[in-house]
BADO-701460 format. One record per residue (C-alpha): x, y, z. Coordinates in steps of 0.2 Angstrom, whole numbers. Layout:
<sites>
SITE   east  north     up
SITE      X      Y      Z
...
</sites>
This chain:
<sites>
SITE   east  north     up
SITE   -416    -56   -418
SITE   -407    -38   -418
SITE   -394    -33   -425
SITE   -379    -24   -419
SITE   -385     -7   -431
SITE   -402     -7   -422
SITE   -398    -10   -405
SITE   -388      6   -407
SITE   -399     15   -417
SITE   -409     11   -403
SITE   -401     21   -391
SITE   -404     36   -402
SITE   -386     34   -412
SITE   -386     41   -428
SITE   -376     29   -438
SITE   -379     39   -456
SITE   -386     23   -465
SITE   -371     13   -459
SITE   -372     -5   -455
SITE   -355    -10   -454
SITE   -339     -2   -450
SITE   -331     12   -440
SITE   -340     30   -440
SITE   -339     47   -431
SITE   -356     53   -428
SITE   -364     66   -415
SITE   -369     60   -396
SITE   -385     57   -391
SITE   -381     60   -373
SITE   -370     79   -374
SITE   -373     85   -392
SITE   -391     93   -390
SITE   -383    102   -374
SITE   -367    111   -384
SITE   -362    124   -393
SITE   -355    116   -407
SITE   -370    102   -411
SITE   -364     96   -424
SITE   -347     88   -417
SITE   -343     72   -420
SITE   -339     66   -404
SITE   -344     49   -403
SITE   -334     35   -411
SITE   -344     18   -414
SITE   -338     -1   -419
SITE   -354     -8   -427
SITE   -349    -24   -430
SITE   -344    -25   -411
SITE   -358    -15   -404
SITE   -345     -2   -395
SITE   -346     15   -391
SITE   -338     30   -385
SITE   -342     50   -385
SITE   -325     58   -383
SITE   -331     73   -374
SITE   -341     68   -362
SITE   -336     49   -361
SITE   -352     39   -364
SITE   -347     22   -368
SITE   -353      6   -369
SITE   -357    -11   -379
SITE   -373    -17   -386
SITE   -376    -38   -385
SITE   -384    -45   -400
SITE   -392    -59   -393
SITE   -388    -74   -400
SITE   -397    -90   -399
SITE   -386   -100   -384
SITE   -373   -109   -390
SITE   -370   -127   -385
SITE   -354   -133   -378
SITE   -346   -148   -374
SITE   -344   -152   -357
SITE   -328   -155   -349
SITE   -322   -173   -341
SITE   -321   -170   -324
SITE   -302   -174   -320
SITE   -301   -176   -302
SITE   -285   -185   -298
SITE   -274   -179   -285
SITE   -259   -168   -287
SITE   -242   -180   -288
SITE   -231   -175   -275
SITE   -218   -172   -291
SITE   -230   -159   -295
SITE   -233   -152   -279
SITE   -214   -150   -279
SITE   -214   -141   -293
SITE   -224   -129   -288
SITE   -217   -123   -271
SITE   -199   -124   -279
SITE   -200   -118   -296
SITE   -216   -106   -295
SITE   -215   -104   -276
SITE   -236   -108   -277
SITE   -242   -119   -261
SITE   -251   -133   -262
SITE   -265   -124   -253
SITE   -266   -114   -267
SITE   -265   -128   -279
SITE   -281   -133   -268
SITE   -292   -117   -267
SITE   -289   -115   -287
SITE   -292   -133   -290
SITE   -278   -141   -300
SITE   -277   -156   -302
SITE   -268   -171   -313
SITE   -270   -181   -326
SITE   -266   -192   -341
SITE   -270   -185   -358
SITE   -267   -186   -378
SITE   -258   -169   -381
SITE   -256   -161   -400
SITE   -236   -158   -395
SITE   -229   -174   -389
SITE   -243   -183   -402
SITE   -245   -197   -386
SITE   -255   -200   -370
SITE   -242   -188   -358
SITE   -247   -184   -336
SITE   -252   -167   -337
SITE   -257   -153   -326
SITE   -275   -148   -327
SITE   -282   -131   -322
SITE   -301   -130   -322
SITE   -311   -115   -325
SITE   -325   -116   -316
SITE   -338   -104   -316
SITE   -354   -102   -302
SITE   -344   -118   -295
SITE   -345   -128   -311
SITE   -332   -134   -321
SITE   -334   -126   -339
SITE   -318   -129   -346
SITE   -300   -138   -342
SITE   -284   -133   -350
SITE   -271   -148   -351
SITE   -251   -143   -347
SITE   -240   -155   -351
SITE   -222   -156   -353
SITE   -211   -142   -361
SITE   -227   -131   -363
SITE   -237   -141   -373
SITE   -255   -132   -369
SITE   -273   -138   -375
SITE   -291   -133   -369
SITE   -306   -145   -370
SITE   -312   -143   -388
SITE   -328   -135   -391
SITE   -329   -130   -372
SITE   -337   -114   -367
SITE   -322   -100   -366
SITE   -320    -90   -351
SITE   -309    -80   -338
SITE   -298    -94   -326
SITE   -302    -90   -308
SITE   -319    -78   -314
SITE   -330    -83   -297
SITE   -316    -74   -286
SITE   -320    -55   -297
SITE   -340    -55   -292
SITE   -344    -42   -279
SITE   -326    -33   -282
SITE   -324    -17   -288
SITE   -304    -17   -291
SITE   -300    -32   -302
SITE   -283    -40   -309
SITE   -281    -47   -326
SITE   -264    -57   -330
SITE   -261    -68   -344
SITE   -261    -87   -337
SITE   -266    -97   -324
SITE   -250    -98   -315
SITE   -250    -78   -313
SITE   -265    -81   -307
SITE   -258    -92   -290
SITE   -244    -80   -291
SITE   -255    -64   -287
SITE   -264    -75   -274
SITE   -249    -79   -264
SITE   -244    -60   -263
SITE   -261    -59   -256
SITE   -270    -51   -271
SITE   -286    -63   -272
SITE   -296    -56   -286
SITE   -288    -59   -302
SITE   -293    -68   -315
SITE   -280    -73   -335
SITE   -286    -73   -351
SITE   -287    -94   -355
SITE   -276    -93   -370
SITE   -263    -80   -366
SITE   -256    -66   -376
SITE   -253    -70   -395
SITE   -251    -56   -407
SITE   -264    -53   -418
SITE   -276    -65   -411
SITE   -288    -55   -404
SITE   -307    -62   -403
SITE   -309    -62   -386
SITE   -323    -74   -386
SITE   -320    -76   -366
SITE   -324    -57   -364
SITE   -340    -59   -376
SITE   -345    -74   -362
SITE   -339    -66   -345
SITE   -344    -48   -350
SITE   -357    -43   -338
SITE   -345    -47   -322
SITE   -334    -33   -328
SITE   -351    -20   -331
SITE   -347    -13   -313
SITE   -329    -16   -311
SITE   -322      3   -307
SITE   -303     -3   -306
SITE   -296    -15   -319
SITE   -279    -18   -314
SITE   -270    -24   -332
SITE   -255    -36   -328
SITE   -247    -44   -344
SITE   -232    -48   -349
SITE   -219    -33   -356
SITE   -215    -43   -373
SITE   -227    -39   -389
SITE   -239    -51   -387
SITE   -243    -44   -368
SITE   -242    -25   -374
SITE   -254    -30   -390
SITE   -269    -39   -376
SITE   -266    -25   -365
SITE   -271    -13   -377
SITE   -285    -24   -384
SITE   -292    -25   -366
SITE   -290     -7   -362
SITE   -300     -2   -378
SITE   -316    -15   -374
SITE   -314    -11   -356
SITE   -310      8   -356
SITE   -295     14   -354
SITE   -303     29   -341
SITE   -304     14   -330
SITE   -290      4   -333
SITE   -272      2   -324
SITE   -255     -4   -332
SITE   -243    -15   -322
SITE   -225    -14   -329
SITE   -213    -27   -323
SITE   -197    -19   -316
</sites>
């Protein structure tokens, strides 16, 4: 297996006998072509196979291919939605219940880490290719749990393929939102915006539906948190490509 430092040396990146770390070297791509060849134009992230030539933008990110990782799969939780949920939908979070439907939400009764009991929650399911992959468990007063050791992904990530513009936003409840205003291809992050947090491990296992996304349209939240994933999405996605949505 390959890694990260050779796949990039494999693209003709001279990495100065660094294997780990952050470096400025010279381009591959531009450099032989300009006056000054000895610029170091092209910043590289070994460790997370990225790169980007500042003067003629080049970018990209090599994949170390790793053996495929086993996940557990999800308990298919297909209970209809309680008309008390329903409720709260169009009320509260004006979302219809065809919405609720085309995203498929449904309920449940589940052990949550919070309330430390067996409590009815709300369960939105990440499905990709039409399978179910993952289920995040909402219960009372925000108490939140995804399936453990279930394979992370983007919510809503079918609705992206084919599309060239794409919304990212920072839960599945923004999610129906932008649906309703008639914006259909948005996908949220499955954890939210916590400072410092920062793996990513959803964008490690949806990454190639974003390869030929031209338009990514961030939409998070104005606090911290939201400003810290924004910035952290722009820099793996490329900023030359991204758009920022402030709420008024």
């Amino acid at each position: 297996m390959m890694q990260n430092y050779e796949l990039l040396e494999n693209l003709g990146i001279d990495l100065k006998n660094k294997r780990s770390g952050t470096i400025k070297t010279t381009c591959p791509k531009c450099s032989p072509e300009r006056r000054n060849k000895k610029d170091t134009c092209l910043s590289v992230n070994i460790e997370e196979g990225l790169y980007r030539c500042h003067h003629c933008e080049w970018h990209g990110k090599v994949f170390n291919k790793l053996p495929k990782k086993e996940y557990t799969k999800p308990i298919p939780r297909l209970e209809k939605l309680e008309k008390t949920t329903i409720s709260w939908f169009e009320n509260i979070r004006k979302i219809s219940n065809n919405t609720l439907l085309r995203f498929g939400v449904t309920d449940s009764v589940e052990w949550m880490p919070k309330s430390q009991s067996e409590v009815p929650v709300i369960c939105f399911n990440y499905y990709r290719d039409g399978k179910l992959v993952n289920t995040k468990f909402r219960g009372k007063g925000k108490d939140f749990k995804l399936v453990k050791g279930a394979e992370l992904i983007f919510y809503n990530i079918d609705a992206i393929k084919g599309e060239k513009r794409v919304y990212v936003v920072e839960g599945e409840i923004d999610s129906m939102s932008l649906y309703e205003a008639g914006i259909y291809n948005v996908v949220s992050v499955p954890n939210g915006a916590s400072k410092g947090n920062q793996k990513m491990e959803y964008l490690d296992n949806c990454w190639e539906l974003f390869e030929d996304k031209e338009e990514i349209v961030l939409f998070t939240d104005n606090d911290e948190a939201g400003y810290a994933l924004k910035q952290e999405l722009g820099r793996r996605f490329g900023f030359e490509r991204c758009f920022k949505v402030n709420y008024p």
